[in-house]
N, C-alpha and C positions, 0 to 999 in steps of 0.2 A: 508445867504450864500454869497462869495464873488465870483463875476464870472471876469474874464481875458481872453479877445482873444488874440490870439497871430498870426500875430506878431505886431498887432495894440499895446495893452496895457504892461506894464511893469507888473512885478511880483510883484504880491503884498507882501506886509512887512512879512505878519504872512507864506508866505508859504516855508520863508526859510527851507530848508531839510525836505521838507514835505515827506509825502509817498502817493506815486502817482498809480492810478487804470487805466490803458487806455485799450480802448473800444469804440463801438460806443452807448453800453448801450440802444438803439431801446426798449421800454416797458418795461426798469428795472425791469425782470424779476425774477427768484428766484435762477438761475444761477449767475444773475448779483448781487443780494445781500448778495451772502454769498463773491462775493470778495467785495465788498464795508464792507463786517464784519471783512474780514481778513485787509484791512489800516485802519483799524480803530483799531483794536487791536495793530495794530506797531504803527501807530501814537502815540496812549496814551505811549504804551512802551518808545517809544523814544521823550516826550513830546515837539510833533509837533502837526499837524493837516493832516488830510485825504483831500485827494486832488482827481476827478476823471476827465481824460483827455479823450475828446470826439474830435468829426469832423464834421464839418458843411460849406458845405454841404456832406450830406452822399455820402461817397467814389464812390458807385457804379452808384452815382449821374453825376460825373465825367466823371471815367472811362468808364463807360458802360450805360449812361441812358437808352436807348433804353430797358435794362434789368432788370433797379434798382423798387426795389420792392418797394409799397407804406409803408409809416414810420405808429409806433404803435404811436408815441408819435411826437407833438411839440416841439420844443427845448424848451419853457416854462414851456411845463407839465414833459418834464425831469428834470429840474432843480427844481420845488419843488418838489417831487419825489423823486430825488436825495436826499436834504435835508432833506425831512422827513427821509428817511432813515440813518441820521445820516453824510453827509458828509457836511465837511466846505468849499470848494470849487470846485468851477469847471471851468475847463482849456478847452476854444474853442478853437480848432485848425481850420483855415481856411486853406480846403483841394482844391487844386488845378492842374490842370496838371502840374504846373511845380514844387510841389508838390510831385506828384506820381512820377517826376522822380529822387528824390533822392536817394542818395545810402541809405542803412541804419544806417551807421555811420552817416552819415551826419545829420540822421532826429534824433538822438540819441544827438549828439554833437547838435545841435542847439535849439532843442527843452524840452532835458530834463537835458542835463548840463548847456547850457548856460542862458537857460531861465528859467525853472523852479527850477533848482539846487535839484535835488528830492534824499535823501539817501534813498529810497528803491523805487522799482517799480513793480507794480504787474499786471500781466494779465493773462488769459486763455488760457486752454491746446490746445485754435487753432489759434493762436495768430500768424499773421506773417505780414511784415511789410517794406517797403522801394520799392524800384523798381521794380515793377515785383514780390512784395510781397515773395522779396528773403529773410527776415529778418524774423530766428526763433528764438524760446527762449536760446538755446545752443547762438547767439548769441550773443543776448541781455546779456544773464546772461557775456559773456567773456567781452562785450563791457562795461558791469556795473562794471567789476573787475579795467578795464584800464582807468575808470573814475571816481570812487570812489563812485556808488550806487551799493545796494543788488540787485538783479533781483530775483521773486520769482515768483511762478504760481501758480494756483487752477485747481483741476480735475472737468469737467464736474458734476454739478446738473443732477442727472437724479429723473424721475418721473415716476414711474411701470417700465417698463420694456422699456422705453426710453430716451434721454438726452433732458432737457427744451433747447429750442431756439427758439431764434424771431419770425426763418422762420415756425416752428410747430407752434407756437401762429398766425402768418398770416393766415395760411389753417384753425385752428379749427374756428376763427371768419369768414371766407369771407361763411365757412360753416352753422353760425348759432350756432355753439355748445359755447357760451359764457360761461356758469358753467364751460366746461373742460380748455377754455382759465386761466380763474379765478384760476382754480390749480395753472398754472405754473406761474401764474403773483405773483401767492401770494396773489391777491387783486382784485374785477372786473374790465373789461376792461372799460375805458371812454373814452369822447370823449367831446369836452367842446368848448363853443361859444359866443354867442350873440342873443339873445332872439330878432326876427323880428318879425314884421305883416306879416300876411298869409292871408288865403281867410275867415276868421273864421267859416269855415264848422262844426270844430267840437263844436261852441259855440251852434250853432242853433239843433245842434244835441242834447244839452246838457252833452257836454263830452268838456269842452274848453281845449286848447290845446298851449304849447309854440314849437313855432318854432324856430327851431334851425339851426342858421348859422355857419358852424363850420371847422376851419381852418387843422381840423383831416383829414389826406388823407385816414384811412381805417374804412371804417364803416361795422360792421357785415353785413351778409345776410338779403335784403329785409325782412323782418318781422316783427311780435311785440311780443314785450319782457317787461317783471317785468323788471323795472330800480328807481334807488335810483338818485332822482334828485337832486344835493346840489347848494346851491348858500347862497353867505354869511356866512356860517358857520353853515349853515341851512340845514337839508337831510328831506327829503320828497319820500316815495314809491310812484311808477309811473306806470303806462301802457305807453310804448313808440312805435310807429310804424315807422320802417325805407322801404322807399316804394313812391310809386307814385300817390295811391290812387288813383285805378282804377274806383272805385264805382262811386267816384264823375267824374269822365272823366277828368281831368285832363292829367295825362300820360304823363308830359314832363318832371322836374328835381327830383332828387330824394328827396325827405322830411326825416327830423329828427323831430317827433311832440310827444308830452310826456302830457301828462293826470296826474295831480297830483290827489292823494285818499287823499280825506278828507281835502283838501287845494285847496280854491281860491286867487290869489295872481295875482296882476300888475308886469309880470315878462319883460314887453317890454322894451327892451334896457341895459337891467340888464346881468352878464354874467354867465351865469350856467353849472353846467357839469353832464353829464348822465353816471349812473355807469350800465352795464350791468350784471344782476342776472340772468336772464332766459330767454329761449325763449317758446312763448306761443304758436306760431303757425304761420304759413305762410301768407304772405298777400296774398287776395283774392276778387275778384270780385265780388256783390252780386246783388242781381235780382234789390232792389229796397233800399232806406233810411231807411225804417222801416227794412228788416234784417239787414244791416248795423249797425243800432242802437242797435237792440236785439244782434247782436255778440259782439259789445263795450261794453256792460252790462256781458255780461258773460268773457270777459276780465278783467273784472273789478272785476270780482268775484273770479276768479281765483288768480289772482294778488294778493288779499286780503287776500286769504287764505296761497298762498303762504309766505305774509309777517306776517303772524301771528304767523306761526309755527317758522320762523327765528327770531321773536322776536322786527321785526323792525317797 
């Protein structure tokens, strides 16, 4: 994938009249992939390449920190993401107050005729944009006629008897319910780092464990959860507890620590990422080490049986 900030970098060669997806795409979710399916189908049509135009930092970042919600995703794990999902570039827009106070022609003209030169451009039915987030699609599409791109949309993904969105995927993990995030992601939720030294409580336990340093601002509910650990190209089922671990007294930062089944491995310093499958049960306080260790075992059992039936 080829990435361009703007207004730092120039446009790159291949993305003349590309067709372009803007969004902030937060957990590329299953909303976000069927419009990342529709520039991908014009791209090939109009043999160009798929383009998806992001912002960083996130808007609400900006305008309203004080309110902006924590992100699903790194701008790293969006961009491969993005990629797997089939797109050939992606367009950072560095978002700023002085920024948010353009008209919408202006973000229009400088952004997507002058720099990216995009003949089509495609966003979502809540799509609005420029000052005061005065720019709707009726406009876009008039300002794409007097500039010489298609403007086009996509109707909301819904999922049962609701629409997939970020902010629905924020509430079902801070809840613990990772399997129903997973519907709307398409994929489990992860969350990916740098494998540190810890206290190694859980070696002596006999459950050794990687700690996880990790630049993800949202981590499911305090718990432990079945998680699929990959690193390298490598996937491994896991017991993972996100918590403070209360048993051993600790009680100050919150821990991401993961138990591989059936794999001992020198994971220090190495960079892995935890995919969320299930949750197993709440974290909790226990009288002494020995039930501590007896409930890790029946985690472990669980876990196992769980990965069995999935096939993993």
């Amino acid at each position: 994938m080829v990435i361009a900030h703007y207004p730092d970098d120039g446009r790159p060669a291949r993305w003349a009249g590309a067709v372009v997806a803007i969004g902030n795409f937060d957990g590329v979710h299953r909303g976000h992939l069927k419009l990342i399916e529709r520039i991908r189908e014009a791209a090939e049509q109009r043999g160009t390449v798929p383009v998806v135009l992001t912002f960083d930092p996130h808007p609400p970042r900006v305008l309203r920190p004080e309110k902006a919600p924590p992100l699903l995703m790194t701008l790293d794990q969006k961009a491969v993401t993005l990629e797997d999902a089939g797109v050939a570039g992606l367009a950072v827009v560095r978002f700023s107050t002085a920024m948010a106070a353009w008209e919408p022609e202006q973000f229009v003209r400088r952004v997507l005729v002058d720099w990216l030169r995009a003949s089509e451009v495609w966003v979502g039915a809540d799509f609005l944009f420029g000052r005061n987030r005065s720019g709707t699609f009726s406009l876009l599409r008039t300002l794409g006629q007097q500039w010489g791109f298609r403007a086009e949309k996509v109707e909301p993904v819904r999922y049962r008897d609701f629409i997939i969105s970020s902010t629905r995927i924020r509430r079902l993990l801070t809840e613990g319910r990772v399997d129903e995030a997973s519907a709307l992601l398409g994929r489990h939720y992860a969350v990916s780092g740098e494998v540190v030294h810890g206290q190694q409580r859980g070696r002596l336990l006999g459950f050794p464990t990687a700690n996880l340093s990790t630049a993800n601002e949202l981590l499911p509910m305090p718990g432990v959860y079945a998680t699929l650990v990959s690193v390298d190209g490598q996937r491994w089922p896991a017991v993972t507890n996100i918590g403070v671990r209360p048993t051993l007294g600790d009680g100050l930062a919150t821990t991401v620590e993961s138990h591989l089944l059936g794999a001992t491995l020198d994971l220090y310093g190495r960079t892995l990422s935890v995919a969320f499958v299930q949750r197993l049960r709440d974290e909790q306080r226990f009288a002494d080490l020995g039930a501590l260790t007896q409930q890790i075992s029946a985690d472990v059992a669980q876990a196992s049986r769980l990965f069995d039936k999935l096939s993993v």
